[in-house]
C-alpha positions in Angstrom: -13.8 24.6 -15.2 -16.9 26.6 -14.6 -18.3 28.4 -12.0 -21.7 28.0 -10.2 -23.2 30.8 -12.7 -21.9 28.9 -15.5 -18.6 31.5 -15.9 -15.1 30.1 -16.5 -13.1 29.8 -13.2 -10.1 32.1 -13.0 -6.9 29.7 -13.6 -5.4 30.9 -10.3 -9.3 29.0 -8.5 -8.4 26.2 -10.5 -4.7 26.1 -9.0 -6.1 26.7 -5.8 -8.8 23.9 -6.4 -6.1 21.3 -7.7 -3.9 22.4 -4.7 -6.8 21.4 -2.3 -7.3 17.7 -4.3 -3.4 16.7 -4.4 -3.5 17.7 -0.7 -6.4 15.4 0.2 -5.1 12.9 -1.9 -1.1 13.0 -0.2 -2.9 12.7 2.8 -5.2 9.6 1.7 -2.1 7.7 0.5 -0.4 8.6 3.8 -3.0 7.6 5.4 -3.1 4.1 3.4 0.3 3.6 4.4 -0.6 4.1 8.1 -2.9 1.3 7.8 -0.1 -1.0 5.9 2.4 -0.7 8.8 -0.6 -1.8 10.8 -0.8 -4.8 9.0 3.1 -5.5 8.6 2.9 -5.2 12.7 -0.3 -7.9 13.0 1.4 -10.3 10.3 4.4 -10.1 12.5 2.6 -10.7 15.6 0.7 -13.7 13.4 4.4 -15.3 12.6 5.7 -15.5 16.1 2.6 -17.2 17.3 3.5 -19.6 13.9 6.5 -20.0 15.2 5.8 -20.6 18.9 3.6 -23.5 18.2 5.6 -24.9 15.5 8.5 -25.2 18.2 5.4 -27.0 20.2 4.8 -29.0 17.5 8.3 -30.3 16.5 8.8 -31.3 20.2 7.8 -33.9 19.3 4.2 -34.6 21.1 1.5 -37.0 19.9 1.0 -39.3 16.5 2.9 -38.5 13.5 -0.3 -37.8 11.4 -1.8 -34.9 14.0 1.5 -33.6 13.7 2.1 -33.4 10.1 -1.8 -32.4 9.8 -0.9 -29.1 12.2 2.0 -28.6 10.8 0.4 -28.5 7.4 -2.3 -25.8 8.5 1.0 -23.6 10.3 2.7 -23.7 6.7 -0.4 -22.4 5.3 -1.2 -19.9 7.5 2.9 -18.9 7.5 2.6 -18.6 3.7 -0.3 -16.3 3.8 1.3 -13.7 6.4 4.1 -14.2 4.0 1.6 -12.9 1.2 -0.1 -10.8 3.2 3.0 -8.7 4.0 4.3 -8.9 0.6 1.2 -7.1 -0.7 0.7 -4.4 2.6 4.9 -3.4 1.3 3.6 -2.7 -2.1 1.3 -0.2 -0.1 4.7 2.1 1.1 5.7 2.2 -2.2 5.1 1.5 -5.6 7.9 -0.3 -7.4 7.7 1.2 -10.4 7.1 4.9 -11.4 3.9 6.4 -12.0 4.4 6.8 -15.8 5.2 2.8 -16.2 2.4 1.4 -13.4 -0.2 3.3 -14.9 -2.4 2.9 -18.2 -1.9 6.2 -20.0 0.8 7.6 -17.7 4.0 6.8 -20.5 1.7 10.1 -22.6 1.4 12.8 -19.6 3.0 16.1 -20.1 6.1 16.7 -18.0 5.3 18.1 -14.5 8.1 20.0 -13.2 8.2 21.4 -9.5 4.7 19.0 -8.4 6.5 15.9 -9.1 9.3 14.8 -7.0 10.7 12.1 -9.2 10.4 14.0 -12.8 11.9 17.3 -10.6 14.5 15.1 -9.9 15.4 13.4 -12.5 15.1 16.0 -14.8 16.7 19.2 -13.0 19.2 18.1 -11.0 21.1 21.3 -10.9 19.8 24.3 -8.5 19.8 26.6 -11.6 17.9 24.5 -14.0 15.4 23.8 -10.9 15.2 27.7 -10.3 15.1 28.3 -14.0 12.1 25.9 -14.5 10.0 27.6 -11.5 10.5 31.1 -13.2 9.4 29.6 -16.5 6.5 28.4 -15.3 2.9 30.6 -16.0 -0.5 30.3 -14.5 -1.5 28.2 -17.3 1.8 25.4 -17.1 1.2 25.6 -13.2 -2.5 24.3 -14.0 -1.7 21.7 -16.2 1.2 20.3 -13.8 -1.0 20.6 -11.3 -3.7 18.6 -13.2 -1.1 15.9 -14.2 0.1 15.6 -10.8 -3.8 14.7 -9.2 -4.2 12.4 -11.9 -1.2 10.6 -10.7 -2.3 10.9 -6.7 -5.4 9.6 -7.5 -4.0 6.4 -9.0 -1.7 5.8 -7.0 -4.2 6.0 -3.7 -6.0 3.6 -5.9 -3.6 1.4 -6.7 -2.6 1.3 -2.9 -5.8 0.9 -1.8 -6.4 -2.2 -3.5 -3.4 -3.7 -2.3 -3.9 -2.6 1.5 -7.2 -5.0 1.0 -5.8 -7.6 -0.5 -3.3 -7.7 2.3 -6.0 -7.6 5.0 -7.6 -10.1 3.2 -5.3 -12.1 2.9 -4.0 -11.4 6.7 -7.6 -12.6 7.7 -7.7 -15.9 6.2 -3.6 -16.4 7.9 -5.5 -15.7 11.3 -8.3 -18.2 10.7 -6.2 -21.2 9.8 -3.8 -19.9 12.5 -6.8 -19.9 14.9 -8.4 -23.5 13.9 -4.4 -24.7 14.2 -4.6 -23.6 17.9 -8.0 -24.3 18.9 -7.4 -28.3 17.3 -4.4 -28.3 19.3 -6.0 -26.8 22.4 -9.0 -29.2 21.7 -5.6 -32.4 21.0 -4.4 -31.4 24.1 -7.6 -31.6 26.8 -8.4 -35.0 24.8 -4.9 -36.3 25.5 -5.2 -35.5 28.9 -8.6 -37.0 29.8 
């Protein structure tokens, strides 16, 4: 990394800079998970109001065909909050490590201290842990560092992409859910006339 005169960046900047980006990007992916438990919370909401006309509905009320028809459109729209949810739970969490999800990730260099997971797994004792932080110089901190925004960065991505295919799919549960209702509303003040 350079400076604005075209100078190399002392390594302790460029630890400070990467500091800065694995910041912003813990607080993007928290931040995407925000948004997820918004959408678990609307899909649920989405699935009782399923459920509270599908008890309406097996009462037993009209012609069998307007039945089965609403039916049909509440076991669509039940199946997409279904899918919807499925995908806004892959936003909390990633079910596979970092090193496995991503393209690339199986050949990054081990990085102790910035990554939970490989701190974990690989220095489970106090001593190694402490031993491992001593170890470390300006130039090991850096390259952590560097592997540990590459891996915030795709996983914010990879989060991202599921957090819209959950809306989207969320969306699409709320319109059928919506024409369900209004046909049934609409069924209802025909009925009665």
């Amino acid at each position: 990394m350079q400076s604005a005169d075209g100078a190399p960046q002392p390594q302790a900047e460029q630890v400070a800079l990467a500091k800065w980006h694995i910041d912003r990007y813990d607080r993007l992916r928290a931040s995407t998970a925000s948004r997820a438990s918004v959408v678990l919370s609307a899909g649920a909401l989405l699935s009782a109001g399923n459920a509270v006309i599908l008890v309406q509905l097996l009462g037993g009320w009209g012609n069998a065909w307007l039945i089965a028809a609403f039916s049909l459109g509440l076991a669509v729209s039940g199946c997409l909050v279904v899918a919807s949810l499925i995908a806004a739970a892959g936003v909390l969490v990633t079910v596979k490590d970092s090193r496995t999800l991503f393209a690339g990730g199986a050949e990054l260099p081990p990085a102790p201290i910035f990554n939970g997971s490989y701190t974990a797994r690989h220095l489970a004792l106090f001593q190694d842990f402490r031993s491992a932080v001593l170890a470390q110089d300006t130039a090991s901190v850096l390259q952590a560092a560097h592997v540990e925004l590459w891996v915030v960065i795709r996983q914010h991505r990879h989060r991202y992409d599921r957090l819209r295919r959950a809306v989207r799919t969320l969306r699409w549960a709320a319109l059928v859910f919506l024409a369900v209702f209004l046909g049934l509303l609409i069924n209802n003040l025909i009925s009665r006339l």
